[in-house]
C-alpha angles and dihedrals in degrees: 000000000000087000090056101051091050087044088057095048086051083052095051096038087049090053093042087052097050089046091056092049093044086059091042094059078033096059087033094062099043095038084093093045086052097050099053088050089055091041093055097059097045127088125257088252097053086048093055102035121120117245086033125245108228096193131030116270097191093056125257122324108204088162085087092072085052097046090045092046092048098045106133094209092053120043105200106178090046082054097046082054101040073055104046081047098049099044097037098062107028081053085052085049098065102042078055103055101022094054100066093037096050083050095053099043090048096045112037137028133242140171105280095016090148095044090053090049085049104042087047090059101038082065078073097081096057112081125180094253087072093042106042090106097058098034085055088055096049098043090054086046090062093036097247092121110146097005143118096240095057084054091046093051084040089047101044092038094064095040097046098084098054083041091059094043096054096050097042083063097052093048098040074056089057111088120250091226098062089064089046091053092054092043090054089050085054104261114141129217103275090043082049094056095035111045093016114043104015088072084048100051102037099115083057089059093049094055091048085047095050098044091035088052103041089052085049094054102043096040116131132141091067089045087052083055109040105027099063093163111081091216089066095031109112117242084260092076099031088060093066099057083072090061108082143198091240104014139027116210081211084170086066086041094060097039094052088052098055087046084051094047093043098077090043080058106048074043093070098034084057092051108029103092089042085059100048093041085052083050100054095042083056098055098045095050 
């Protein structure tokens, strides 16, 4: 009796301590976030001050979010929704053109099937940062300078290779006889990837949404180059007109990253429960 009651207080002192742990690495990781909350309702003056204030003396100054959200220079709404488009459909682009690859290059087999695989990955090492200079060239040759479509063909250019990888692995993972057994009950090859394996493999498309749409948010080194008018830049790069050669509004910095953070995270509380239901099919099948 006396064992198990010991046993029982290891147990508990073993749980109390995880917990604690658990909101350690929890407070660690939103400590940033926080900070740039705080920091976005206090005046220039509180963010600067020595000692630092951590939190506003003068109260709360919301306005910041009003004064932010009506700078002329920077016009932020017209940026939120140049980044929600962007995004969005190049994000689109690539389900759309990675699904059926990553299908076709799982499931049959072709000459140079290695050296495409390779060749597609390989795209991988060249980011827009290194190629600005000749992206800039060829979106003035097809007339798609300072436009979104030029940043959705950029975006979905440079995410379609992960994109392909993930879900090639997801669908290689997925038997061959369950799309024989279709084909014997009649189904063709479109009706076989879209009401047979994409149920199977959806944990596999999340993951290629989530990582596809996050790159494109937070691009910015191609946008800088090819958006030249304020009004179609992405939050990335209109952050940055706040931050001056002699002096930095860190209070508009801050503000325009939590507006930036807030629709990633309505992203993954959209999808969260689809992942982790995908998860869960696919374990039990």
């Amino acid at each position: 009796m006396a064992f198990l009651v010991t046993a029982d207080r290891a147990s508990r002192k073993t749980v109390i301590m995880r917990m604690l742990i658990g909101v350690l690495v929890v407070l660690i990781f939103l400590l940033p976030y926080l900070t740039m909350l705080i920091g976005s309702i206090k005046t220039q003056a509180e963010i600067l001050s020595i000692p630092p204030d951590y939190l506003p003396r003068e109260g709360a100054q919301w306005s910041n979010y009003a004064s932010m959200w009506a700078t002329p220079e920077t016009p932020v709404p017209y940026n939120l929704i140049s980044t929600i488009v962007i995004s969005v459909f190049a994000t689109l682009l690539v389900l759309l053109v990675a699904t059926p690859a990553a299908y076709y290059t799982a499931r049959f087999k072709f000459p140079g099937k290695m050296v495409f695989m390779f060749l597609v990955i390989v795209t991988q090492m060249l980011q827009p940062a290194v190629l600005t200079a000749g992206l800039f060239k060829q979106m003035l040759a097809w007339d798609l300078h300072d436009t979104w479509l030029a940043m959705i063909l950029i975006n979905a250019a440079f995410n379609l290779a992960f994109a392909v990888w993930i879900m090639h692995s997801f669908f290689a993972g997925v038997p061959r006889s369950i799309d024989e057994a279709a084909q014997i009950d009649g189904a063709g090859k479109l009706r076989v990837l879209f009401t047979i394996n994409l149920p199977l493999v959806w944990p596999g498309i999340v993951t290629a949404v989530i990582f596809t749409f996050v790159s494109c948010w937070n691009e910015f080194a191609a946008s800088l180059v090819i958006l030249s008018t304020a009004e179609n830049q992405p939050l990335s790069v209109a952050l940055t007109k706040f931050v001056g050669q002699y002096s930095t509004a860190w209070q508009y910095v801050f503000g325009v990253s939590i507006v930036a953070i807030v629709p990633v995270i309505i992203l993954f509380a959209l999808i969260e429960k689809r992942l982790i239901g995908g998860l869960a099919a696919g374990a039990v099948k």
